[in-house]
N, C-alpha and C positions, 0 to 999 in steps of 0.2 A: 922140450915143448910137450911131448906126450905126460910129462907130469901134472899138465896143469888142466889136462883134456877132463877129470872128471870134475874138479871146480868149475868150469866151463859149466857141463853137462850140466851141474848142479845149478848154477844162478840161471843161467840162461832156460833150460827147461820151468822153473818156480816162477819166471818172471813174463814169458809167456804165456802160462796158464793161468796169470793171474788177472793178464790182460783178453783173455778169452772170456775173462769172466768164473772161473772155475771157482771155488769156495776156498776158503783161505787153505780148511786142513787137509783136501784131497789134493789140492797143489804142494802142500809142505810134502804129502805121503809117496805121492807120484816122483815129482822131484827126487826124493830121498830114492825111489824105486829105481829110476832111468841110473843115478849115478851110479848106483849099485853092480846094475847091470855092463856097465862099462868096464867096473872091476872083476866082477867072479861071476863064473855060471847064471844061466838063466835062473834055477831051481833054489839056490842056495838063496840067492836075492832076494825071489819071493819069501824063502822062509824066514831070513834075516829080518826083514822089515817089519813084517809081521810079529816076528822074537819080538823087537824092538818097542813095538809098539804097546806087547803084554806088558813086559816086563817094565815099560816107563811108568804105569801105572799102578803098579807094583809095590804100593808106599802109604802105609799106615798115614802121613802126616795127609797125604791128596784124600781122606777120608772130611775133614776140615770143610773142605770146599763145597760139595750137596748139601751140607749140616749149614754154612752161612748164606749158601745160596735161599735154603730154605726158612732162616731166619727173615731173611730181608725180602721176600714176598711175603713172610707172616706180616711185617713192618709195615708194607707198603699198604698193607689193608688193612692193618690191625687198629687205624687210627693213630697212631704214634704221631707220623708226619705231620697233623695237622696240630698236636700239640707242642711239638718242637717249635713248630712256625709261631705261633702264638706266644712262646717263652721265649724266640727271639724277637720279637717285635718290641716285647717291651722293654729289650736290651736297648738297642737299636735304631728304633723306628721314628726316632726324633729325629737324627743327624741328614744331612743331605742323602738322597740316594736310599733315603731310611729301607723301602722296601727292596733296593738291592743288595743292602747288607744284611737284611732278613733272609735272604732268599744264601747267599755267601753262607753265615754262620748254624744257618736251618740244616743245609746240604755238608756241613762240617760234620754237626751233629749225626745227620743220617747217615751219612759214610759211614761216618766213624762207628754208628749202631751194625750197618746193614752189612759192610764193606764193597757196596755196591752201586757206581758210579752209573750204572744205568739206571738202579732204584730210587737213586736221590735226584735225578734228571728229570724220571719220571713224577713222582712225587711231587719236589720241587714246581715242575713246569704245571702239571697239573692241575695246582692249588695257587700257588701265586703270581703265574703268568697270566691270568683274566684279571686280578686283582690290580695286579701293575697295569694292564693298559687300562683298565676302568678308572683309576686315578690319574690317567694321565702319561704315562710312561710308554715310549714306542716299544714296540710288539716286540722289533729286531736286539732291543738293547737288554730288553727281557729275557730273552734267548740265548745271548751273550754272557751274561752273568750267569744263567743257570747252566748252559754247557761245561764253563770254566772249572765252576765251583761244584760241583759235581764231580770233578777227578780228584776233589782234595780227600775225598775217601779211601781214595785208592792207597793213602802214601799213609794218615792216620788209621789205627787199627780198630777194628780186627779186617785187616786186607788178604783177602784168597792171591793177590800177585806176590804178596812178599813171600806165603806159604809157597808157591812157584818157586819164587827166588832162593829160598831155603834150600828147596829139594835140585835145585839146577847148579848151586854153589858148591852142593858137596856136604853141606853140614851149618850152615851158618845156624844162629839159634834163632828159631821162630820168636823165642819171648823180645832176645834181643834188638830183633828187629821192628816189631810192636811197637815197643817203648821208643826207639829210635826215631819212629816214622810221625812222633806227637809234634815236637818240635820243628819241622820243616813242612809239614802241614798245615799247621797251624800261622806259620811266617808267610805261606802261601795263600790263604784266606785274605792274610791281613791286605798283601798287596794287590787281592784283587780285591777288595773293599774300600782302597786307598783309590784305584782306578774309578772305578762306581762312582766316588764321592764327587771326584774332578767331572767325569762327564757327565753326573747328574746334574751337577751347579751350573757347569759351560751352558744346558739345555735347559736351566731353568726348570728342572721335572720337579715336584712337588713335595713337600718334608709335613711329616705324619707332627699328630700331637706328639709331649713331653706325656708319656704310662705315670696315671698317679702309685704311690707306694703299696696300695694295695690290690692293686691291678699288676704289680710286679710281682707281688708275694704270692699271687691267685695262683698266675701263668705258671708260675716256679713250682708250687706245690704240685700243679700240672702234670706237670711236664717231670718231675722225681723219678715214677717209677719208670720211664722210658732211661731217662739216664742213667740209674741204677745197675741196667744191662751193663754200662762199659766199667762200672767199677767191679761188678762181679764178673766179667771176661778175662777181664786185664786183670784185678787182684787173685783171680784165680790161677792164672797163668803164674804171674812174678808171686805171688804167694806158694807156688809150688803145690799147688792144691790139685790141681789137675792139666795137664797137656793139652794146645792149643786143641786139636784135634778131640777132644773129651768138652771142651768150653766152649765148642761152636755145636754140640748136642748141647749142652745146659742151656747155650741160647737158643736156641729151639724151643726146647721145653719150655723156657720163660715168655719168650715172646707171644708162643702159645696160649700161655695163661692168662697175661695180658690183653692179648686178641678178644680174647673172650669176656674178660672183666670189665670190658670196656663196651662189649655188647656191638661189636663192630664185624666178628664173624662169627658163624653161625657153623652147625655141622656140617651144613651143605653144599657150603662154601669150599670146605677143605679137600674136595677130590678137585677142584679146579685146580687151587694151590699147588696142590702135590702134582700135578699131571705139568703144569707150567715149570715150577723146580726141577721137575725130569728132566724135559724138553732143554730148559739151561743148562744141568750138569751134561747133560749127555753132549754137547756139542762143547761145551768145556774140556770135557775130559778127552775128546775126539783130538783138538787143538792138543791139549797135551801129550797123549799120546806119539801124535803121527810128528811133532815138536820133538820129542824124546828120539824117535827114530832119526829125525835127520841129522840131531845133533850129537848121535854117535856116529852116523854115516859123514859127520866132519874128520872126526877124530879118527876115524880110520883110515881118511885120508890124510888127515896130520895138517890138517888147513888152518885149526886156531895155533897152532906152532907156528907155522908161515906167518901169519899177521903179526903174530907176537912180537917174531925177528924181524917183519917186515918194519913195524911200528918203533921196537928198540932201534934199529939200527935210523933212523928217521931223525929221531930225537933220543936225549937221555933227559931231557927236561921235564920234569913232572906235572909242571904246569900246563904245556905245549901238547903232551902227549892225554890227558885229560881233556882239553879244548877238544882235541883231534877224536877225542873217543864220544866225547856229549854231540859232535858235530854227527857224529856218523848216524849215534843215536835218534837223535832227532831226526836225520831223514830216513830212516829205519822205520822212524813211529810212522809218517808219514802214509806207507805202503802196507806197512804190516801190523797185525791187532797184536796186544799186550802181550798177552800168553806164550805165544809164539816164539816175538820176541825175544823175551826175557830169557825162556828155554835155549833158544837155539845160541843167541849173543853173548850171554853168561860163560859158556865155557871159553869163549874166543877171550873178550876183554879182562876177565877175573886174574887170571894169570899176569899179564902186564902188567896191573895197578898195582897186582900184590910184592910183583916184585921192586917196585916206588914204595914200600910199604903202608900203603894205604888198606884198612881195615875193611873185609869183605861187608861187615854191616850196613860201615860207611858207604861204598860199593851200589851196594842192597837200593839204597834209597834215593843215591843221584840217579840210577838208571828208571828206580819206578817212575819219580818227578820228571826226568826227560820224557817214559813214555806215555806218560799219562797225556804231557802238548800233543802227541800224535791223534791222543782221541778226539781232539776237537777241530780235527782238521779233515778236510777231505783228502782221498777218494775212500778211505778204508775208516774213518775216524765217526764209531759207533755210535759215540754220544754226542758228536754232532749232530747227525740224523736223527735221534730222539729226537733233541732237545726242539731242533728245527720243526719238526713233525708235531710235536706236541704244541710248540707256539705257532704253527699252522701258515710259518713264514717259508725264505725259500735261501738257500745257502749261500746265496748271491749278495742278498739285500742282509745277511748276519753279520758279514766280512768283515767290515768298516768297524761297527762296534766292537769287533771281535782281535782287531788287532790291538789294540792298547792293551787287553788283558792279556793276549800272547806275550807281547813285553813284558807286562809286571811278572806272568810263571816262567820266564828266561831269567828276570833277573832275581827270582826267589831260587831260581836251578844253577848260576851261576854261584850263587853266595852258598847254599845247601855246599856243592862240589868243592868251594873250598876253603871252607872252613869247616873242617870234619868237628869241633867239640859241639856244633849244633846238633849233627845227630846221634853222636857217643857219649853224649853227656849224663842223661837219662839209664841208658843202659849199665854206666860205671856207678853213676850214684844207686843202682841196684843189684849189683855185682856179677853181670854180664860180660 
């Protein structure tokens, strides 16, 4: 029994303080601290933790992160968003639901620029959530789709969680990942675009003109240098040209210039910029850190070995024990923000899958898709709270619409998890 005292210590002290209200990472650090202390000396604990905490952050690739952070605040100002929207509308904007599949493949796009699910929330909700209800479309269903569509950044690149997932695996390859993460993103859009369509029609919401040809070609020309970012990201990376972490300053610099060319920021704009990207890395990298600590204060107790054995001897079934591990996951998301997650759960399940041999990449991207449903959920579920906040509704009244789209990203996460050549495909056709 006394074996299990500091696991104990551990969940029970994090989940407590979590319901006191305490902030995600000083509950991860504190937590990690109490269990410490159960193991060895007062003094060592303290110093431990604190190692732990240097040293997680300790990692040329976590440079990546303030570098896309600060792309995607250049983005959100820089006018891009509004030209995205506009280049998808005249995709789009005919079909049922037209302005929620704007708002879907807008929030694709922005992800996939910004890597940033609270950027294209905001964005998104900003711009086309008055638009929607002025034509007609309820506030709550507006809300619903931009929460949703809003994680699909997370999982299409350039994503600061897979750079996470990278550095919490051990080594997976950032590029491989990237590439990986186009395809199940992308399959996830589609089905909450497919949702959209169904409950726009059931509601009778309203379908935009047919975009003449030259109103497509305008939008498109548009809307080039914005998408140009993701071919110079992603080609620079798979081209070998330079390291994710070197491509997220290029995009900087580019976004930059853009900002500017576009006459949408100004010099004096840019000490807000930079002072808001702080304010996000710094509680990022906080998350990461005091993350790093707890999830060597696992290992030292040998807890993701227990689950491991706990989990193998349960099942030997690959399928079973997969369910068993997306279940956990999902109410994992529930409670706890991505970052975190990813960090501390990675070393615990990586092990098991790989002994099924399922490919850590693969790995990589069923977990981000799993966590990504936590953020649109309450109590802990960040881009709910945008998305809600910005469409000026209340979490109650989003529910309803919000469960259909829960379905379609369970069964884009169901299908992701197992059929790995969706997300290996990519990476092998590029020799990853």
């Amino acid at each position: 029994m006394l074996e299990y005292i500091p696991v104990l210590v551990l969940v029970i002290s994090f989940l407590v303080l979590l319901i006191l209200g305490v902030p995600v990472a000083w509950s991860i650090g504190t937590a990690s601290l109490f269990t410490m202390l159960v193991s060895i000396p007062t003094m060592p604990s303290f110093t431990t933790v604190a190692q732990r905490i240097a040293t997680g952050l300790d990692s040329f690739a976590l440079l990546a992160i303030p570098f896309f952070i600060l792309s995607g605040q250049l983005m959100n100002r820089g006018g891009i968003a509004h030209r995205l929207i506009n280049f998808a509308k005249t995709m789009v904007g005919s079909l049922p639901g037209g302005l929620a599949h704007i708002n879907v493949i807008a929030a694709m796009f922005m992800g996939a620029i910004s890597g940033s699910a609270m950027a294209a929330a905001s964005a998104m909700g900003g711009i086309l959530g008055p638009r929607m209800e002025k034509e007609g479309y309820s506030k709550e269903f507006g809300a619903a789709v931009n929460i949703t569509s809003a994680t699909t950044g997370l999982v299409i690149p350039p994503s600061n969680t897979l750079i996470v997932y990278s550095l919490a695996s051990g080594g997976a390859s950032i590029a491989a990942l990237f590439l990986a993460g186009y395809l199940p993103g992308i399959l996830t859009g589609l089905f909450l675009m497919i949702v959209a369509a169904v409950w726009a029609k059931k509601k009778g919401f309203p379908v935009g003109e047919r975009s003449k040809l030259k109103d497509v070609f305008k939008h498109f020309i548009d809307a080039i240098p914005s998408l140009l970012l993701l071919v110079l990201v992603m080609g620079g990376i798979v081209g070998g040209i330079f390291t994710a972490t070197e491509a997220s300053a290029v995009a900087v610099l580019y976004t930059l210039i853009l900002a500017f060319a576009y006459k949408e920021i100004t010099w004096k704009d840019l000490p807000g910029i930079l002072l808001h990207s702080a304010e996000t890395t710094a509680v990022v990298m906080l998350l990461i850190g005091t993350s790093m600590s707890m999830s060597w204060v696992m290992s030292y107790e040998n807890i993701p070995q227990d689950v491991s054995n706990a989990l193998l001897s349960f099942s030997d079934n690959k399928v079973v024990i997969l369910l068993i591990i997306n279940m956990i996951l999902l109410f994992v998301g529930v409670f706890m923000d991505m970052t975190p997650a990813v960090l501390i759960f990675t070393p615990i399940f990586l092990p098991v899958v790989t002994k099924f041999g399922m490919d850590p990449v693969h790995f990589g991207i069923v977990m981000v898709l799993n966590l990504c449903i936590g953020l649109c959920t309450p109590p802990v579920g960040s881009v709910l709270f945008v998305g809600v906040g910005i469409a000026k509704t209340t979490i109650e009244k989003v529910i309803k619409p919000l469960l259909p789209l829960f379905v379609a990203m369970l069964i884009a996460l169901m299908i992701v998890s197992y059929w790995p050549a969706l997300s290996l495909w990519l990476p092998d056709v590029f020799g990853y």
